[in-house]
C-alpha positions, 0 to 999 in steps of 0.5 A: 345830419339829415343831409346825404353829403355828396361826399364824406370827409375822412381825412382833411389837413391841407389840398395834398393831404385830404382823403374823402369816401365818395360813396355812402358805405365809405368803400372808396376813398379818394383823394378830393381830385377824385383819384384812389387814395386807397385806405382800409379798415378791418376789425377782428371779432374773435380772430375773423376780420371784417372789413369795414372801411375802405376798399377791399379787393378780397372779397371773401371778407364779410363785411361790417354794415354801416349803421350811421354816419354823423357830420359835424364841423371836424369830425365824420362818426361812423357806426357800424355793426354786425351780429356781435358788435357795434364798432364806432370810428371817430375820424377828426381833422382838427383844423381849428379855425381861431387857433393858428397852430392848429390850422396847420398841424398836419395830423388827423385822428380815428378813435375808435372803440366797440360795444357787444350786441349779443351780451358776450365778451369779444376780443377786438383789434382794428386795424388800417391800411394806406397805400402807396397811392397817399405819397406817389401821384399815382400808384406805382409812379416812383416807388414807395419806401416805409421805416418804423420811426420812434414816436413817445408814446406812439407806435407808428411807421412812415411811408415815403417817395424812395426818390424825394423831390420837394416843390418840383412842379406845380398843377391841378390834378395832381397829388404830392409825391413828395414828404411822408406819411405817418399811420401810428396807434397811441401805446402799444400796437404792431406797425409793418409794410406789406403788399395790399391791392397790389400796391405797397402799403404800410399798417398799423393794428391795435387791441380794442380794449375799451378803445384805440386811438389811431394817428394820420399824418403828413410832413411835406418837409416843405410846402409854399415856395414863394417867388424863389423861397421855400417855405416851411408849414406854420407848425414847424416855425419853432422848430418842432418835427412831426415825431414831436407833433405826433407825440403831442397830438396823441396827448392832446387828443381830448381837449382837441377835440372839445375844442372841435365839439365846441366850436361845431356846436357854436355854428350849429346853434347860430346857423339854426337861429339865423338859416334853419336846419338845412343852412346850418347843415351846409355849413358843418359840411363845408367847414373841413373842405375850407380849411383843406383847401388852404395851406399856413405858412410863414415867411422869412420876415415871420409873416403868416401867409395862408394860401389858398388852391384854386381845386378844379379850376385851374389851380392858381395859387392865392387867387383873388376871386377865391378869396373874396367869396371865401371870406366870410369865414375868415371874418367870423373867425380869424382876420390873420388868416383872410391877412394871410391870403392877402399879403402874397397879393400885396407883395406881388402888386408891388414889384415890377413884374406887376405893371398893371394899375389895378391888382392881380389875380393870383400869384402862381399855381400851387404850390409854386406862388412865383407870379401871376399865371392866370392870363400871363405869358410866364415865359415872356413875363407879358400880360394878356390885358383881355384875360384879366379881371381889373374892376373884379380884382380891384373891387374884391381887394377893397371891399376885403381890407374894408371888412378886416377893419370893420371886423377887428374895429381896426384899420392897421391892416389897410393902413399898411397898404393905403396908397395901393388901396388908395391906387385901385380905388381911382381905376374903380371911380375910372371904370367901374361905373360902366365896366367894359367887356371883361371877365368877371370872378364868374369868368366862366361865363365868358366876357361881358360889358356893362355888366350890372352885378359888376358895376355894384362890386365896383361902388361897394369898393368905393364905399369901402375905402370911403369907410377905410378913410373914415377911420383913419380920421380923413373926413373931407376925403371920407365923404367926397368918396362916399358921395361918388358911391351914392351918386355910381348906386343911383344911377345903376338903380336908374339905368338897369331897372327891368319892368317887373322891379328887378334889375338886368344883367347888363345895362343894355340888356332889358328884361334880363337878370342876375344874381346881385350877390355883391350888393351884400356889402350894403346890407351888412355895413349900413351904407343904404347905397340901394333903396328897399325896392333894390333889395325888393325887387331882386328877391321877388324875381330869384323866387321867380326864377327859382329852380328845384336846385336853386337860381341860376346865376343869370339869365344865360344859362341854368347853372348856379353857384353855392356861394353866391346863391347864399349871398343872394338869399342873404338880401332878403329882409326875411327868413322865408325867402332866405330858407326857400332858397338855401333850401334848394342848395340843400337839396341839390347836394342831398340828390346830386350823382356826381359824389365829389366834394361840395362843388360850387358850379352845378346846374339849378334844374337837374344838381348835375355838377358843372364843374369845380369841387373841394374849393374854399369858396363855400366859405361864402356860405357863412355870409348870413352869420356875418349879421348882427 
C-alpha cells in the first residue's frame, strides 16, 4: 500500500474489541475511541529481547525497526528487523463479509515467523502482552482477574473484569468492562499474568521454530439487548463456546485465511479496473474499520440483526442515516447483513412507541437498542419532532429495500413490509418535493429548507417503490409512481438551476452548490429521472470547487465527507473526473495529522479531522463497484 494510513488495524472483530496502532512504528496501540489498549510484542534473538510492537515503558530494550507494513482488506503484515533477523507478524481478523459465521467470530490471529540476515542459526521465541486496558473501560477502573483455561490444541489463559456486569449501560466513548478476553499460542507455549506498565496484564510466549501462530479473542458473554432481551452474538447460536471457536479458529488458520487473501484480491483487481490504484487502496483500508463497527446477532425468532455503532458521533445504535451511506458494501456482498440492520427499524416502526408517520432514526444506543434516542425524551417517551429526519429517514429506508430487491433479483424482503414501505412513500410524495426546515443525515450542518440534495433523496425514494411495485406485478400503481418521480425530477432540474449549469443547495439559494450525492441511484438503476446535463453540470462545478483534500460538501463550509465525496465523483461518465476527485480523499488520509481511524468528516483544504472516526459509513465507499 502506497498509502500512509492515518491508522493501523491490528485487531478488528466488533466496536468493543478493536485495537489499532495510530502511529506509523505501531508503538501505540489504542482502542478506535483513541483510549490506550496497551499491547506489546518482544522477540527474543539469542536470549536478548527486542521490542517490537507496542508500547514499552522500559526503555533499555532495543528495539527492532519496522521495515514495511502491508494492508489488505483482513490482514496488516508487519516486517521488522535487525542485525540478525528479519521477523514477520501477520496480524488478521477474518470478519469474512459473505460468510456469516465468520463476521461474527470473535477471534484474530498474529502469525508470526523469522529469517536470519547474518547467515547464522538463532534461537527465536515471540512473545505478547494485553493489559488490563482491553476488558476495564480504563485501566484500574474495577479490576482485572486471569485464569489459564483448557483450549485443545492451544495454550492460552483469559483475563476478565473481577466484578461482571453484562449490558449494564450504554454510550460513545466508552469500552466494555464486561466478558473476557483470550491470548493463546497454537501448540505448545507458556501463558502467565504479570504487572506490565504498571497495569495487570497476562502473556503468552512461544518458540519460533520456523513459526507460531498466536490467537486474540473476546467473548462478551452477551452483546445486543434488544428492547428488553439480551441477546447472544450469531456465533454461539448452536451453542458453541469460545474454548471450542479457539480450538476451531487455530485448525482453521489456512483456509481462513485464503479465504481472506481472495476475497481482498477480488477487490483489488475490480477496484483497480473501475477507480485506479488509489481507489482501490481506500477500499482495502476501509473494509475491516466496516465490519468492527458492526455487531451479529440473532433474535429470539432466529432473525439475524446486524447492528451497527454510530463511532464518534452520538453512539445510537442501528441508525438509519449510517446505514444508507454504508450500504453499498453490504449490496456487493451480503443483503442478510444490510436485512440485518433493517429488521430492528422495521420492529421498532411497528410498535406503538413510534407514533410517527414516517420512520426512525435509530432504535437506541449501543449496545442497549430499546428505542429511538436521537431526538427523544426516553424518560417522558416524547418525540422532539424538530430533531428528527423525516424526508431523510423515509427516503434512505425506500431506496434500500428497493436496491436489496434489485441486488438479490428478489423482493420478498420489501414484500414483508410493504404497507410501512407503502406508509413512507406517501410522506415522500407529501413532503418530499419542497422539504421544510430539517435536518438532513448531513445534520451537522444544522437545518436547512428546500433543500435540493434532499428533495432528490426524496423522489429516488419514490422511484424505488415505484420499482418494488414492479416487481410484485402492480403495473397501474408502478407507472403512476413513476410518473410522480419524473414529474418531482423535472421540476427540481427547473427550479435549482444556477447559471454556470450546476444546481443549488437549496432552492431559494442561487449560485450556491452541493454535493448531489443521492442522485447516485439514478445512475445505477437506469430510470433517467435527471437529463445529461444534471449529471454534467454538477461535475464541472465539484472540479470547480475542488480543494487539495477534496470537495466541500456545500456551499457553507470547507469541510467534505469520505462517502459522499465518492458518491459524487461516481456521477461522473468518466474515469478522469471519478480519479481526480477520489484522489484527493486519498490524499487527504496519506497527509492527515490527526492518526485515527478513517473519519469521514474532515476539512477539504487543509485534511484536519472535523470529527467522526472508525464509523461504518466508509462502506459507501464501494459505490463505483456497484456498476455493472
Amino acid at each position: 500500500m502506497q498509502m500512509r494510513p492515518p491508522s493501523t488495524p491490528i485487531i478488528n472483530i466488533d466496536p468493543y474489541f478493536s485495537i489499532w496502532a495510530e502511529d506509523s512504528v505501531l508503538k501505540n496501540t489504542v482502542h478506535w475511541t483513541g483510549k490506550p489498549n496497551t499491547m506489546y510484542g518482544g522477540v527474543f534473538v539469542d536470549e536478548v529481547e527486542y521490542h517490537f510492537f507496542g508500547q514499552n515503558n522500559n526503555s533499555n530494550k532495543p528495539s527492532m525497526k519496522v521495515e514495511s507494513i502491508e494492508i489488505d482488506a483482513y490482514s496488516t503484515i508487519i516486517t521488522y528487523k535487525n542485525d540478525t533477523i528479519r521477523l514477520t507478524v501477520h496480524f488478521t481478523s477474518p470478519t469474512l463479509i459473505e460468510d456469516l459465521y465468520y463476521v461474527s467470530r470473535p477471534i484474530a490471529y498474529a502469525k508470526t515467523y523469522f529469517e536470519s540476515l547474518d547467515g547464522k542459526e538463532h534461537s527465536v521465541r515471540v512473545k505478547f502482552i494485553a493489559s488490563e486496558e482491553l476488558v476495564l473501560n480504563t485501566k484500574g477502573e474495577g479490576r482485572a482477574i486471569a485464569n489459564p483455561v483448557t483450549v485443545d490444541g492451544v495454550t492460552a489463559i483469559c483475563m476478565g473484569n473481577g466484578n461482571q456486569k453484562v449490558l449494564w449501560r450504554s454510550g460513545d466513548d466508552i469500552r466494555i468492562d464486561w466478558g473476557y478476553l483470550y491470548l493463546g499460542v497454537k501448540g505448545k507455549g507458556v501463558v502467565d499474568h504479570t504487572v506490565f506498565n504498571d497495569m495487570y496484564a497476562v502473556t503468552v510466549e512461544a518458540d519460533l521454530k520456523n513459526d507460531a501462530l498466536f490467537l486474540f479473542a473476546y467473548d462478551d458473554i452477551e452483546s445486543i439487548q434488544y428492547f428488553g432481551e439480551n441477546l447472544k452474538a450469531y456465533w454461539k447460536k448452536d451453542g458453541k463456546t469460545i474454548e471450542a471457536a479457539i480450538a476451531e479458529a487455530a485448525v482453521d488458520y489456512e483456509t481462513v485465511l485464503a479465504r481472506c487473501n481472495e476475497f481482498s484480491n477480488k477487490i483489488k483487481t475490480e477496484a483497480e479496473l473501475k477507480g485506479g490504484k488509489k481507489y482501490a487502496e481506500l477500499l482495502l483500508l476501509s473494509v475491516r474499520q466496516i465490519m468492527a463497527a458492526h455487531k451479529l446477532v440473532v433474535d429470539n425468532e432466529g432473525n439475524n440483526l446486524f447492528i451497527s455503532k454510530e463511532c464518534f458521533s452520538n453512539g445510537c445504535a442501528g441508525t438509519v442515516d449510517v446505514t444508507y451511506p454504508s450500504a453499498p458494501i453490504f449490496l456487493l456482498y451480503n443483503t442478510e447483513l444490510l436485512k440485518g440492520m433493517l429488521r430492528p427499524i422495521m420492529k421498532y416502526a411497528a410498535m406503538d412507541e413510534w407514533c410517527c408517520d414516517f420512520a426512525p432514526h435509530d432504535v437506541g444506543q449501543y449496545p442497549l437498542l430499546n428505542g429511538q434516542v436521537y431526538g427523544v425524551d426516553r424518560a417522558a417517551l416524547a418525540i422532539k419532532k424538530e430533531y428528527q429526519m423525516p424526508v431523510e429517514e423515509c427516503g434512505n429506508m425506500i431506496i434500500l429495500f428497493a436496491a436489496i430487491a434489485e441486488a438479490d433479483n428478489d423482493v420478498s424482503f420489501a414484500k414483508e413490509h410493504l404497507e410501512t414501505i407503502d406508509k413512507w412513500n406517501e410522506y415522500l410524495i407529501k413532503y418530499g418535493l419542497d422539504p421544510e426546515n430539517q435536518l438532513c443525515t448531513d445534520d451537522f450542518a444544522g437545518h436547512l429548507s428546500q433543500n435540493v440534495n434532499l428533495s432528490i433523496k426524496a423522489i429516488m425514494g419514490i422511484a424505488g417503490y415505484a420499482r418494488i411495485l414492479e416487481r410484485l406485478g402492480d403495473t397501474e400503481k408502478y407507472a403512476h409512481m413513476m410518473a410522480t418521480a419524473k414529474k418531482y425530477a423535472a421540476s427540481v432540474v427547473e427550479r435549482a438551476l444556477n447559471a454556470d449549469g450546476s444546481y443549488r443547495l437549496a432552492f431559494d439559494q442561487p449560485d450556491t452548490f452541493s454535493l448531489k450525492y443521492n442522485a447516485i441511484w439514478d445512475k445505477l438503476w437506469g430510470t433517467d429521472l435527471f437529463p445529461t446535463k444534471f449529471y454534467k453540470g454538477e461535475i464541472e462545478r465539484y472540479k470547480k470547487e475542488l480543494l487539495p483534500y477534496g470537495v466541500p460538501l456545500d456551499s457553507r463550509e470547507k469541510y467534505t465527507k469520505s462517502d459522499w465525496l465518492v458518491w459524487a465523483a461516481s456521477l461522473a461518465d468518466n474515469n478522469e473526473d471519478f480519479n481526480c476527485l477520489v484522489g484527493s480523499l486519498w490524499a487527504a488520509y496519506n497527509t492527515m495529522r490527526t492518526r485515527v481511524p478513517m473519519t469521514d468528516w474532515y476539512y477539504a483544504d487543509t485534511s484536519h479531522m472535523q470529527g467522526f472516526r472508525h464509523r461504518t459509513v466508509q462502506g459507501g465507499l464501494f459505490i463505483k463497484l456497484m456498476f455493472k
